[in-house]
C-alpha positions in Angstrom: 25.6 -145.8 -28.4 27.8 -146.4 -25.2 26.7 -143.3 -23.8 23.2 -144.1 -24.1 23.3 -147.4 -22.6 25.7 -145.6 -19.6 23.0 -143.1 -19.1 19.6 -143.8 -20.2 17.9 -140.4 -19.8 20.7 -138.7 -21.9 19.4 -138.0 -25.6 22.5 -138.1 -27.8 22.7 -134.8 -30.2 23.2 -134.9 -33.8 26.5 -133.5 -33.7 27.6 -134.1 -30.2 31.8 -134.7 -29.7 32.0 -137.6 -28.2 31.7 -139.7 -30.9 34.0 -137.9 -32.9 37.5 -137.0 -30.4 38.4 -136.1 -27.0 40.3 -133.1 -26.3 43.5 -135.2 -27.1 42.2 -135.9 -30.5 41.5 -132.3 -31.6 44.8 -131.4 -30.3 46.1 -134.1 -32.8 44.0 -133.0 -35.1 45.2 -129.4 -34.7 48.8 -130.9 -35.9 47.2 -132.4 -39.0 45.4 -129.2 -40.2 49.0 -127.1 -39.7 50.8 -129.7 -41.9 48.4 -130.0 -44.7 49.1 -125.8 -44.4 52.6 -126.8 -44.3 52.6 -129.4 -47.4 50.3 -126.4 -49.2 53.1 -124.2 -48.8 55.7 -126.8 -50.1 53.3 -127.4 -53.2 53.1 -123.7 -54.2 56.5 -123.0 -54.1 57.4 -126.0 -56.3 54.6 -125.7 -58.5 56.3 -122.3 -59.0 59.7 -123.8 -59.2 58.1 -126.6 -62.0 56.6 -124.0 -64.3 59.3 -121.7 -64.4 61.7 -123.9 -65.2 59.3 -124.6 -68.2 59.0 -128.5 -66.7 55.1 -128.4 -66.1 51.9 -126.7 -66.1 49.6 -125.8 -63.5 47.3 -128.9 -63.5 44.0 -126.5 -61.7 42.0 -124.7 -64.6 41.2 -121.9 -62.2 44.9 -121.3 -60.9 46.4 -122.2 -64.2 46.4 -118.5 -65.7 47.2 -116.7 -63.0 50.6 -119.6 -61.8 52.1 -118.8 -65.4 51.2 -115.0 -65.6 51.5 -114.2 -62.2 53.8 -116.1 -59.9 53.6 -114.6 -56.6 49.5 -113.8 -56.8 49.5 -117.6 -57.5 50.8 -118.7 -54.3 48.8 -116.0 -52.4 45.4 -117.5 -53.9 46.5 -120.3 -53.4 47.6 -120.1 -50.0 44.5 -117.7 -49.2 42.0 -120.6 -50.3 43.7 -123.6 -48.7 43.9 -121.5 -45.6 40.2 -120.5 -45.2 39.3 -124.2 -46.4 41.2 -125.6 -43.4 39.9 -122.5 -41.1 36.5 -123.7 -42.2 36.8 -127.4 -41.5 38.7 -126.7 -38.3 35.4 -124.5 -37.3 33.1 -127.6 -38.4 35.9 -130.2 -36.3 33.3 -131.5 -34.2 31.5 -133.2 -37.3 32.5 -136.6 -38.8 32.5 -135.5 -42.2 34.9 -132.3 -41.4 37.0 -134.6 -39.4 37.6 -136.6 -43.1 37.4 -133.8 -45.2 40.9 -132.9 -43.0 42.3 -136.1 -43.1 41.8 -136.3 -47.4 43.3 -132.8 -47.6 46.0 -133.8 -46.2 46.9 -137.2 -48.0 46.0 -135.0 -51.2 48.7 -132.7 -50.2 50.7 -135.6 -48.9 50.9 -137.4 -51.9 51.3 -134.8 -54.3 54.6 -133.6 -52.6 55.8 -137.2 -52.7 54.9 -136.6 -56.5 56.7 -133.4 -57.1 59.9 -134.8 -54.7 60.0 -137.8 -57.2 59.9 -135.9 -60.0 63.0 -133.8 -59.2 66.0 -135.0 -60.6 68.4 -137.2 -58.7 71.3 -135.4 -59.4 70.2 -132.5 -57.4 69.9 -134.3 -54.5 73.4 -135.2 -55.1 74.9 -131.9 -56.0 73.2 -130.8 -52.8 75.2 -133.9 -50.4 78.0 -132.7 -52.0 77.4 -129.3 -50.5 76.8 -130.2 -47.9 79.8 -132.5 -46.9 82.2 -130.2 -48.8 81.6 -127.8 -45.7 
């Protein structure tokens, strides 16, 4: 609305940018959509780590099959539709609702690797330290 009462004759598009981000914003945005690839990554693998160890199931009805028959096709799905998901919101970036699509995928991710690092037992974490300072 600022930009219409700063210029007058200037008819405001539906999707025009600069009501969603400057330049700076998409390059912050840019860093959001690379860790929710990240945190997708970091999911997978434990997912993988969680079912093999006969701890959990796959919780997706459409992954579930393949993550207990086929371990390594499961992560390439599943890394393969995150990935063009992203690529696709990144492409639509310039649109409010893409902009919080992003921002939910990656709390969702977020939160579900705070989920599967609580769920991991303490003890590792210490065996680990003790690895570590036994160096």
């Amino acid at each position: 609305m600022g930009d219409q009462v700063d210029n007058p004759g200037k008819k405001r598009r539906r999707f025009d940018t600069a009501w969603v981000g400057s330049a700076q914003h998409f390059v912050w945005l840019e860093w959001v959509v690379r860790a929710t690839l990240v945190l997708n990554v970091l999911d997978a693998i434990l997912t993988i780590f969680w079912i093999s160890s006969h701890q959990a199931i796959e919780a997706n009805p459409l992954l579930a099959e393949l993550a207990h028959q086929h371990p390594f096709g499961f992560v390439i799905v599943k890394m393969s539709l995150v990935s063009l998901g992203t690529l696709l919101l990144w492409r639509l970036r310039k649109r409010p609702l893409a902009v919080i699509a992003i921002f939910a995928a990656f709390l969702a991710y977020y939160f579900l690797l705070i989920y599967h690092l609580e769920a991991l037992n303490p003890r590792l974490f210490t065996r680990v330290l003790a690895l570590i300072g036994a160096r």
